[in-house]
C-alpha positions in Angstrom: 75.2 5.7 -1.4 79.0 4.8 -0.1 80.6 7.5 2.1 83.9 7.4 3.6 84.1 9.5 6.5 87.4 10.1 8.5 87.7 11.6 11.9 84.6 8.7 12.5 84.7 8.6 16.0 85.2 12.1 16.8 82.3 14.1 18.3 80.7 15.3 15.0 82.3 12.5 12.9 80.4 9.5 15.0 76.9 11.5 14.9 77.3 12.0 11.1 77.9 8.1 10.4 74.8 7.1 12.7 72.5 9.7 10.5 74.2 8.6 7.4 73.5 5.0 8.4 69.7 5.8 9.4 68.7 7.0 5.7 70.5 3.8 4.0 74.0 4.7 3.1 76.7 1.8 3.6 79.8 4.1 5.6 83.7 3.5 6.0 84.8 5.4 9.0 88.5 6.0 9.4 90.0 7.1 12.6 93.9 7.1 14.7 91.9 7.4 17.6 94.3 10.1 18.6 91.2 12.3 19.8 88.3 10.0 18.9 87.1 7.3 21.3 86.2 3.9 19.9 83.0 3.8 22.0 81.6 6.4 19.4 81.5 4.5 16.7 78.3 2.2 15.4 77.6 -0.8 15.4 75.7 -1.4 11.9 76.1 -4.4 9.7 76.5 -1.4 6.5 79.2 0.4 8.5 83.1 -0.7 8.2 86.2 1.0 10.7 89.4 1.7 8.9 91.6 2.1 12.9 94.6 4.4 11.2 95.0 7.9 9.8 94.9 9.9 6.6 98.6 10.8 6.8 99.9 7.9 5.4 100.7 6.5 1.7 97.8 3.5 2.0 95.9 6.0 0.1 97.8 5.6 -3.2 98.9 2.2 -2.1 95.4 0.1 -1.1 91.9 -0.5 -2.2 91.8 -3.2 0.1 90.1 -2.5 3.5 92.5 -2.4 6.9 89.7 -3.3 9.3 91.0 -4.9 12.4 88.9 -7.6 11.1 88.1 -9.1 7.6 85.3 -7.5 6.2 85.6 -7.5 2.0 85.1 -3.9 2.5 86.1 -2.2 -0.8 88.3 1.6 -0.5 86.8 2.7 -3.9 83.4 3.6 -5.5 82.5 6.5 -3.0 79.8 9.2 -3.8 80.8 11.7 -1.4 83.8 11.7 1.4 83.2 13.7 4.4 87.0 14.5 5.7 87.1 15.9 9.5 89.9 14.3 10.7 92.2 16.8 12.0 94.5 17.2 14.6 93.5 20.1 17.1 94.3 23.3 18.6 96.9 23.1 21.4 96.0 24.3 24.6 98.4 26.4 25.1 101.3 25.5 23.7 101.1 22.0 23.3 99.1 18.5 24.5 100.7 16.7 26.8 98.6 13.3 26.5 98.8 13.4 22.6 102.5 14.8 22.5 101.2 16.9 19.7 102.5 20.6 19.4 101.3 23.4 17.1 103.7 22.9 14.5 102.9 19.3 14.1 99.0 20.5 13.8 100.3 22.5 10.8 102.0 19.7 9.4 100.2 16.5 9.6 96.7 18.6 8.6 98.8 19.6 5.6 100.0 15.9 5.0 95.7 14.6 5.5 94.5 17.2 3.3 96.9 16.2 0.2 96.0 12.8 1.1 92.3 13.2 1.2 92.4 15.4 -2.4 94.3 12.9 -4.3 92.1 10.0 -3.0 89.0 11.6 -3.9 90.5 12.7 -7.9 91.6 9.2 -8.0 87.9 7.8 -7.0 86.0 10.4 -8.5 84.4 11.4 -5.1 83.0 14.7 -4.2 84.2 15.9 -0.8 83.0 17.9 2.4 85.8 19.4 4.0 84.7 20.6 8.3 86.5 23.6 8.3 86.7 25.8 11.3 85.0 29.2 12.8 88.6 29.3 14.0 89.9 31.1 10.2 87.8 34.0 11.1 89.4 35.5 14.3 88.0 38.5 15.3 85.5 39.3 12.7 82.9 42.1 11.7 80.1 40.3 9.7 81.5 36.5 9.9 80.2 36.2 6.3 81.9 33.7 4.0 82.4 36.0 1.2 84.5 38.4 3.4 88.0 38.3 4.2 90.0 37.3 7.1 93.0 38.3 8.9 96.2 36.9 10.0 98.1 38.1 12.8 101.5 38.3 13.3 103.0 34.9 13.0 104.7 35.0 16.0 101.1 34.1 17.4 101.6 30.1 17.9 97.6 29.7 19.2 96.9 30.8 15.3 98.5 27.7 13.9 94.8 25.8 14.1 93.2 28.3 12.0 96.0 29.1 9.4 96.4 25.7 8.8 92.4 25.2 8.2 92.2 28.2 6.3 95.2 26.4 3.8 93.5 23.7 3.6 90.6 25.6 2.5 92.7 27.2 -0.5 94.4 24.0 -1.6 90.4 22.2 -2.0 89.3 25.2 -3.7 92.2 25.8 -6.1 91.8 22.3 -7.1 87.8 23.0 -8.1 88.8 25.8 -10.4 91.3 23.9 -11.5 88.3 21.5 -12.8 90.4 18.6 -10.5 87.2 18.1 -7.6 83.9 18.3 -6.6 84.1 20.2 -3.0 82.4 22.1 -0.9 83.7 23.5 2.4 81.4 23.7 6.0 82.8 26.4 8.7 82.0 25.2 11.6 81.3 26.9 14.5 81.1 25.4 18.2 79.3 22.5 19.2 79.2 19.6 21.4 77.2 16.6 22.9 77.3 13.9 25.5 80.3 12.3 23.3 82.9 15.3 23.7 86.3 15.2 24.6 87.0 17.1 28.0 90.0 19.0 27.3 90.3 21.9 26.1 90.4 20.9 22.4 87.0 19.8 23.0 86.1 23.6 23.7 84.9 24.9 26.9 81.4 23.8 27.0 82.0 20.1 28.0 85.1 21.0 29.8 82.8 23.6 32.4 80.1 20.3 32.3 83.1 17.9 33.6 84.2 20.4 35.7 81.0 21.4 37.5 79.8 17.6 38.0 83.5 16.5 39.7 83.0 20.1 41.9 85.9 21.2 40.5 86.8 25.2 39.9 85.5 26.3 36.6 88.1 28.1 34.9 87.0 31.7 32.8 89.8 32.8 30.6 89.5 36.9 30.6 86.6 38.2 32.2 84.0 35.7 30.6 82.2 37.8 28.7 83.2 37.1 25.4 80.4 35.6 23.4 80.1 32.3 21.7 77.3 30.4 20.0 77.5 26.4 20.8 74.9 24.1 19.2 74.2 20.9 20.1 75.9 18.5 17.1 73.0 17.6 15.9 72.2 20.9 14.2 75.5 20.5 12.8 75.2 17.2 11.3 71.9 18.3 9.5 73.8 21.0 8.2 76.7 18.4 6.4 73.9 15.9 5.0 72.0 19.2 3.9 75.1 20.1 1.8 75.2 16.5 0.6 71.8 16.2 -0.8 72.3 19.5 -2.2 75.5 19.5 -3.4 74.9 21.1 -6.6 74.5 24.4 -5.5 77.3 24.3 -3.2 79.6 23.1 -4.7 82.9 25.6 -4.7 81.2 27.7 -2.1 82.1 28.0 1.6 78.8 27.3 4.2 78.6 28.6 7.6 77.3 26.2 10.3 76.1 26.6 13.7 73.1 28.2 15.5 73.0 32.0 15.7 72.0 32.3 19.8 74.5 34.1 21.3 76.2 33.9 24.8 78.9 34.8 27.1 80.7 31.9 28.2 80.4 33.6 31.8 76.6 32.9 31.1 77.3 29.2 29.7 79.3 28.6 32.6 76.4 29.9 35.0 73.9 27.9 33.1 76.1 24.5 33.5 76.1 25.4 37.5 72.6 25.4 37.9 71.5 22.5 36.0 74.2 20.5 37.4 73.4 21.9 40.9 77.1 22.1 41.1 78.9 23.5 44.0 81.9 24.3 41.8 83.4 28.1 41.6 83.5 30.2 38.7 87.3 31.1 38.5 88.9 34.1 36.1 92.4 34.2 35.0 94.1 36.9 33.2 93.8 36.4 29.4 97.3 37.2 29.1 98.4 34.2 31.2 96.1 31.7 29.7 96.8 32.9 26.2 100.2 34.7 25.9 100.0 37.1 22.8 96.9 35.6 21.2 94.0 37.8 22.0 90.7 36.4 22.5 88.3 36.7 20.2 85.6 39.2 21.9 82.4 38.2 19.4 81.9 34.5 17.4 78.3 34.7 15.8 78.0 32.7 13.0 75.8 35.0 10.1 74.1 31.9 8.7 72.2 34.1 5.8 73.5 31.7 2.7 73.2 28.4 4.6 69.6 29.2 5.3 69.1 30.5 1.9 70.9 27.3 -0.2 70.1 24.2 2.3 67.1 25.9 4.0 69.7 25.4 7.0 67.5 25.9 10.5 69.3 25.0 14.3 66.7 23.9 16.0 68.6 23.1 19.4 68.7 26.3 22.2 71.5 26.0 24.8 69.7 25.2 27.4 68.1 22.2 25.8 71.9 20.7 24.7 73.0 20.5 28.3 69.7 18.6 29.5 70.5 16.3 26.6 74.0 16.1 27.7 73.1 15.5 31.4 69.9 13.0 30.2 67.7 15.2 32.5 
């Protein structure tokens, strides 16, 4: 099969083109490298880098490849495109290094995503869209038939999730509209060794860089707000899953992530003693770190339908991911 992935040399994007490319499937990877790091990205004689972004018009404009190098690569004939390019969640109100605030989040996702669906209705590819955990703020039951809410838009940290969750609506007005194929993966936290270290990585690798450099480890709140972080390997099953069975989720929303909850006091705890780190747990007022946006106090993903249509199953527990990550 040919799959065109963007975002390839992001943290879940670069671990999805080496499983594609292990069960035979020739991959074009796109990427700004605005988040992504070049380093990721394989080195496979059936695997082809496009070094720009989805934003601009060379979707309408080329089917020629824009490798850095010639490569006879052709930008048509794709079975499935796996789109998780996107730019981040500022931290708080805006990333310095990147120069990106939350309104231009909001717009260039907007600008990708209209990109990516008139690509794949001119190619005739079915598409897997990453959304985000983000979309369901502070949730009851975290099932994907249920609703979400939206607060107040004077709330600039919701800008990442609103923006996901329009995407979300655009792809699947489009399938009842008869115009795609899609099916749309939630998903929740995860990392590995190849994560970004700022806070748009999550906090996970950012406690890991912290605790190995000695440096204070920094709780927002009183830490014990729960998440559930998988290693991105659990994750990637979970896309090729929907792949191979597209069928039946096609239209449909999937949750994916592992279901063993934590306090990020507790993942913060863990990270200190398997680093053996002398670093100090530090808490700062919520309020301060993140102005009106309230935390959210519970993120469990209820993976019920993901088990039930892919026979979805995390394998990875917690304490595992971080060995992995240290290479202990």
């Amino acid at each position: 099969m040919k799959i065109l992935v963007t975002g390839a040399a992001g943290l879940i994007g670069s671990h999805l083109c080496d499983e594609l490319l292990s069960i035979g499937c020739e991959v074009v990877g796109v990427d700004n490298l605005s988040y992504g790091n070049k380093e990721n990205l394989p080195n496979h004689e059936n695997f082809r880098f496009l070094g720009t972004d989805c934003t601009g018009d060379f979707w309408r404009l080329s089917k020629t490849c824009m490798c850095e190098v010639s490569c006879d690569c052709d930008l048509s004939g794709f079975h499935y495109v796996f789109h998780l390019a996107s730019y981040k969640k500022t931290y708080p109100k805006v990333d310095y290094e990147n120069k990106v605030t939350s309104s231009d989040v909001m717009i260039n996702n907007s600008r990708m995503i209209e990109r990516i669906l008139d690509f794949c209705k001119s190619d005739g590819a079915r598409l897997i869209f990453t959304s985000t955990s983000d979309v369901y703020g502070n949730h009851e039951t975290f099932k994907e038939e249920d609703g979400v809410f939206i607060s107040k838009t004077d709330v600039e940290r919701q800008s990442y999730s609103l923006v996901k969750l329009f995407e979300e609506q655009i792809l699947l007005n489009s399938h009842s509209q008869g115009d795609i194929d899609v099916s749309i993966a939630r998903i929740f936290g995860c990392f590995s060794e190849r994560s970004n270290k700022k806070w748009s990585g999550g906090h996970v690798p950012l406690f890991i860089d912290k605790a190995l450099k000695g440096e204070d480890i920094i709780i927002h709140g009183d830490g014990k707000q729960t998440r559930c972080i998988s290693y991105v390997s659990d994750i990637v099953d979970g896309l090729v899953s929907m792949m191979d069975n597209f069928d039946v989720c096609n239209g449909d929303i999937i949750n994916l992530g592992t279901d063993e909850e934590m306090s990020v006091l507790k993942h913060a705890q863990w990270i200190q003693l398997l680093t053996k780190s002398k670093s100090k747990i530090v808490f700062i007022d919520e309020e301060k770190a993140h102005g009106k946006y309230k935390d959210v106090r519970r993120r469990k993903p209820n993976l019920e339908k993901a088990k039930n249509l892919l026979g979805y199953n995390p394998k990875i527990l917690f304490e595992e991911s971080i060995t992995r990550v240290l290479k202990l």
